[in-house]
C-alpha positions as CSV (number, residue, x, y, z in Angstrom):
1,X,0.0,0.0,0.0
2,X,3.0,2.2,0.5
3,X,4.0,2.4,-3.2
4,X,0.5,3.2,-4.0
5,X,0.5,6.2,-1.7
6,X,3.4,7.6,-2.8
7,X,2.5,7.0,-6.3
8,X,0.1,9.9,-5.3
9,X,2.3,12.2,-4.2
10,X,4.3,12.3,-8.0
11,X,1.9,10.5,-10.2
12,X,-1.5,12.1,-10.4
13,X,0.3,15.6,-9.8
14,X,3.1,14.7,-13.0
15,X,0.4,12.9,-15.1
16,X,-2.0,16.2,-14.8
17,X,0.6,19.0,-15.1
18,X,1.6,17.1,-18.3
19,X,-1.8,16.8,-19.5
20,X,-2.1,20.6,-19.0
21,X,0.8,21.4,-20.8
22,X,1.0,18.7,-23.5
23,X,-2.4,16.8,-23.8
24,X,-3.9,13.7,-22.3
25,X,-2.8,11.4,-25.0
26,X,1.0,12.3,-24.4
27,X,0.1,11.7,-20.5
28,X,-1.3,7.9,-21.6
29,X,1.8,7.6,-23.6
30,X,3.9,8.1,-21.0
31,X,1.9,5.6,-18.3
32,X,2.0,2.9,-20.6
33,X,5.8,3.4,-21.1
34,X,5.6,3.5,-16.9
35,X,3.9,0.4,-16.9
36,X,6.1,-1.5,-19.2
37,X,9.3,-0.5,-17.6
38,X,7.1,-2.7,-13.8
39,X,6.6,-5.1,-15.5
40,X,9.9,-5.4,-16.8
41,X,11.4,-4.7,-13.5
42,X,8.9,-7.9,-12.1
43,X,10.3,-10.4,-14.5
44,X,14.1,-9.3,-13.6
45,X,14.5,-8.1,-10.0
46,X,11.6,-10.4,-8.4
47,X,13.1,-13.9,-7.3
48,X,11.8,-17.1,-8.7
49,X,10.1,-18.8,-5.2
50,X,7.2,-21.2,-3.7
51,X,6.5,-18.5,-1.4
52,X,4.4,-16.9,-3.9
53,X,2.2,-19.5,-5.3
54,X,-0.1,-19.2,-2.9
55,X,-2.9,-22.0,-1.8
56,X,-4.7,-23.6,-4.2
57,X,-7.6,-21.8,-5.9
58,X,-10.3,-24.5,-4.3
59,X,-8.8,-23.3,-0.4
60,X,-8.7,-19.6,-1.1
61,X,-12.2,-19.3,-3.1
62,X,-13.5,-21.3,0.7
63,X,-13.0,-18.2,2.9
64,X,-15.5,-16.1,0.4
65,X,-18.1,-18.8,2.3
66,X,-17.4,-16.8,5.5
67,X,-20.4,-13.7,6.1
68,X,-17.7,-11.8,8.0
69,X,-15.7,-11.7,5.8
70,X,-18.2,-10.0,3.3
71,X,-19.3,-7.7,6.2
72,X,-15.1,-5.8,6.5
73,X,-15.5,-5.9,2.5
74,X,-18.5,-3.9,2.7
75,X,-17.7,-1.5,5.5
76,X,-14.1,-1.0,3.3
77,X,-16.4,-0.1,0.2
78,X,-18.5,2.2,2.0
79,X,-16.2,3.8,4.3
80,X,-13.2,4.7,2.0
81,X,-15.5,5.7,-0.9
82,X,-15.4,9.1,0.6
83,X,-11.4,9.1,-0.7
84,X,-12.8,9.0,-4.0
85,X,-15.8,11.1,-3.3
86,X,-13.4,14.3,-2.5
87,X,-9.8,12.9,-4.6
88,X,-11.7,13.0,-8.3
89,X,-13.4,16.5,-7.7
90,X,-9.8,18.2,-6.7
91,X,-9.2,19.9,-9.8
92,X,-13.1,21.9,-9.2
93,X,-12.4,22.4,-6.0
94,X,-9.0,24.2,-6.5
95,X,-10.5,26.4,-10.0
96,X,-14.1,26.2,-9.2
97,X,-14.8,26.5,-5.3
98,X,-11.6,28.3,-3.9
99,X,-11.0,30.2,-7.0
100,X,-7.5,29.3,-7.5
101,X,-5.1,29.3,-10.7
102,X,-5.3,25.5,-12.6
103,X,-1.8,25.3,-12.3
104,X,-2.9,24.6,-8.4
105,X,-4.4,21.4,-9.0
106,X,-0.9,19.2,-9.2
107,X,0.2,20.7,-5.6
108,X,-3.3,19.9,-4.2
109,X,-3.0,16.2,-5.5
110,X,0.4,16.1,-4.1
111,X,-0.8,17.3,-0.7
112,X,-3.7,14.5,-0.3
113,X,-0.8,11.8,-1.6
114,X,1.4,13.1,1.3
115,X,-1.7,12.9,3.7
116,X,-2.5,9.8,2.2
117,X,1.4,8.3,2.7
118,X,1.5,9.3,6.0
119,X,-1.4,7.9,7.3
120,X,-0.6,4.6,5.5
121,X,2.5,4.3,7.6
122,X,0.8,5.4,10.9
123,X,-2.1,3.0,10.1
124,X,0.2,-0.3,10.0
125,X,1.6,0.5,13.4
126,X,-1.7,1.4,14.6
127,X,-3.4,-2.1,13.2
128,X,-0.1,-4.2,15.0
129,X,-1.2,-3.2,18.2
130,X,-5.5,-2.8,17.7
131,X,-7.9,-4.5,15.9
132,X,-10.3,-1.9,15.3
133,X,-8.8,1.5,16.8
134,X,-7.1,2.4,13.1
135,X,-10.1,1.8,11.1
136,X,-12.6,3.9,13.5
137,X,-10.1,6.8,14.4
138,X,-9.6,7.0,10.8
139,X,-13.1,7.1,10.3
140,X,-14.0,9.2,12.6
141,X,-11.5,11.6,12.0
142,X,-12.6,11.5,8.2
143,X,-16.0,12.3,8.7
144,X,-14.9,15.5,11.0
145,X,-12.8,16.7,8.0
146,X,-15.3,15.9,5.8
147,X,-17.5,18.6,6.9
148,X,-15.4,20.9,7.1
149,X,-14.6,20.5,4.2
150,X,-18.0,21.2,2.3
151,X,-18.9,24.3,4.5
152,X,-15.5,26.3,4.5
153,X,-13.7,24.9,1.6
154,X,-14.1,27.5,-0.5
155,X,-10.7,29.0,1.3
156,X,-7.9,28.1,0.4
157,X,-6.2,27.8,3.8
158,X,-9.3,25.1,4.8
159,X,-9.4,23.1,1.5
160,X,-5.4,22.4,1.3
161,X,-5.6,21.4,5.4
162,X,-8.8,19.1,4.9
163,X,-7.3,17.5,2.0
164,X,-4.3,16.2,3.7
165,X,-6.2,15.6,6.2
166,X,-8.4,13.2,4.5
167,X,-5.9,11.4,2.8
168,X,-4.3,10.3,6.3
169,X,-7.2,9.8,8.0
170,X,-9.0,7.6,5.5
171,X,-5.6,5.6,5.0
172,X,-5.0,5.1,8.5
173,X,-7.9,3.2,8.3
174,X,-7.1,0.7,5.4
175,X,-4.7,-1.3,6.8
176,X,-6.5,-2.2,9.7
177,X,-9.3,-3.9,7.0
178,X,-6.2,-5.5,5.6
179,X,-5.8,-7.1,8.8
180,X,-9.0,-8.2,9.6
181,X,-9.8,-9.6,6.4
182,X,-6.5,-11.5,6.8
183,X,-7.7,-13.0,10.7
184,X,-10.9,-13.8,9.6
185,X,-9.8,-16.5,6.8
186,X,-6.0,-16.9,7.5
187,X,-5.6,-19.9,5.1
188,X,-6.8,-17.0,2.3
189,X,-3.9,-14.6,2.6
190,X,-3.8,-14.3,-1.2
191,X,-7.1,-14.0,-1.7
192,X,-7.9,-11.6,1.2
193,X,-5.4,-9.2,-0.3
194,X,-6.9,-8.9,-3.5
195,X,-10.7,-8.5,-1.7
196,X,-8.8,-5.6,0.2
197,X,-8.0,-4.1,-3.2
198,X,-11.2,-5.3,-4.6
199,X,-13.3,-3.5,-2.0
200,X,-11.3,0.0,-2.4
201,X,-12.1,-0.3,-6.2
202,X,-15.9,-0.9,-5.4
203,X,-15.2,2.6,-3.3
204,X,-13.8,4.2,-5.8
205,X,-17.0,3.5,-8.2
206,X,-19.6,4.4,-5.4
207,X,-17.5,7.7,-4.3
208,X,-17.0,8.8,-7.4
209,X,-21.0,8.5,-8.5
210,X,-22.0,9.8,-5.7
211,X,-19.5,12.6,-5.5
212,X,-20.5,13.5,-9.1
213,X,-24.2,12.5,-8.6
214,X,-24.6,15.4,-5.5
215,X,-22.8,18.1,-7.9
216,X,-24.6,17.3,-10.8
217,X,-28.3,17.6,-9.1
218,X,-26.9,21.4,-8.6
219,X,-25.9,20.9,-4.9
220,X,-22.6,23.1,-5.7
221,X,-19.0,21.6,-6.0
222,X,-18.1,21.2,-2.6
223,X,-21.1,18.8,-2.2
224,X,-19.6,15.7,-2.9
225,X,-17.8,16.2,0.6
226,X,-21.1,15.5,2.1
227,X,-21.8,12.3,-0.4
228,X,-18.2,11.3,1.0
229,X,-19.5,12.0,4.9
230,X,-22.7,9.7,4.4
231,X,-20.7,7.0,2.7
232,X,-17.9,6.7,5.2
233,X,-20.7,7.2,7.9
234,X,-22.2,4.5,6.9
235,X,-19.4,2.3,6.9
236,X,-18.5,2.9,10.3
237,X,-22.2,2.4,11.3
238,X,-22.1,-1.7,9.6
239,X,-18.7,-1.9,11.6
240,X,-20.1,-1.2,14.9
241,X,-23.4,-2.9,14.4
242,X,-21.4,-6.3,13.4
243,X,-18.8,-6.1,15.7
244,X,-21.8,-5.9,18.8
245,X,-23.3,-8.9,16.9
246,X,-20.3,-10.7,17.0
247,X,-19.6,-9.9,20.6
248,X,-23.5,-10.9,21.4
249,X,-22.7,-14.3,20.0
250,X,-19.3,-15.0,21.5
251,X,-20.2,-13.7,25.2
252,X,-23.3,-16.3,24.4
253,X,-20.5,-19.1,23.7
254,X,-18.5,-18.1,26.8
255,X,-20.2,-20.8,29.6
256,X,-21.3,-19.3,32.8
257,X,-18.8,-19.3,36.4
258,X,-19.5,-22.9,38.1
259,X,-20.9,-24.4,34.3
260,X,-20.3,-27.7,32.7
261,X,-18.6,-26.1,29.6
């Protein structure tokens, strides 16, 4: 997750000030050409090992059997889809809401990928010691930011705070799903890392329609903060309410003092 969030901090900010200056089909050029020279770098520097094969298909596909395990991929989709809901409406919230120059935009990207990168790294230590405190102070702290974000945004000075903001709150968060998807079916580790990723793509649909959906019905620019507010909101809401299930049925398990167990 760390090379994603510093891919942030240099490649939306490069890819747009090039599409600025030289057009978006010299940008695609150049990510392809990117692309080529991973995977090129995959088939030379990776080493050649077992360790990476994995379980077999039949044992990883099992764990999808497991509710709870559906549940974390749902509050990841729902939670972190307020990311999206803010990160693809940057560029009119730097020209259109605070009334800033377009050139702008790249330093505003590169802000929420530093936000972003640094709570990445403070959410791993966080989900080593917690189960759950990363994922809800990074919620919690998201939706916070969140609304300040759509009521004073339209200064500079707020929008360029909350953004960074954002981007480390909602990531300190992420690692803790890894985690827990990872405990709750630790035979799938292969599998449970691409559900991780599968679930923040799922978030990046829903934020973005949402984000866009708000806007679009004439709500104003900055609205798609509150689309990202409801969404996370409601992820932390199905996290609490299964974790009190879950605690329900395991203090039901636990026999009572002086019981046969």
């Amino acid at each position: 997750m760390t090379g994603l969030t510093v891919a942030t901090i240099v490649g939306s900010p490069l890819a747009t000030f090039l599409g600025q200056t030289t057009g978006w089909r010299v940008t695609y050029v150049i990510v392809a050409g990117v692309g080529a020279a991973a995977l090129l770098a995959l088939l030379v520097f990776v080493p050649r090992t077992r360790d990476l094969s994995g379980s077999s298909l039949v044992k990883e596909i099992g764990a999808l059997r497991k509710p709870a395990v559906w549940t974390i991929m749902g509050v990841a989709a729902l939670g972190v889809a307020s990311i999206f809901a803010v990160y693809s409406f940057i560029g009119p919230y730097v020209t259109d809401a605070a009334g800033l120059d377009l050139g702008v935009v790249p330093i505003a990207l590169a802000l929420f990928g530093i936000g972003m990168t640094a709570g990445n790294l403070y959410g791993g230590r966080i989900a080593d010691r917690h189960p759950s405190l990363g994922l809800v102070g990074g919620f919690g702290t998201a939706l916070v930011l969140l609304v300040l974000l759509a009521l004073y945004g339209a200064q500079p000075w707020v929008l360029f705070v909350t953004l960074v903001g954002i981007g480390a709150a909602m990531m300190t968060a992420i690692p803790t799903i890894q985690v827990r998807l990872t405990d709750l079916a630790p035979e799938s580790p292969t599998l449970m890392g691409a559900m991780n990723l599968a679930s923040l793509n799922v978030a990046n649909a829903i934020g973005a329609w949402a984000g866009g959906a708000v806007i679009g019905a004439g709500f104003g620019t900055l609205s798609s903060a509150w689309a990202g507010f409801f969404l996370t909101l409601a992820g932390l809401l199905l996290f609490f309410s299964t974790t009190r299930v879950t605690r329900v049925a395991e203090q039901s398990l636990t026999p009572l003092p002086g019981s046969i167990g």
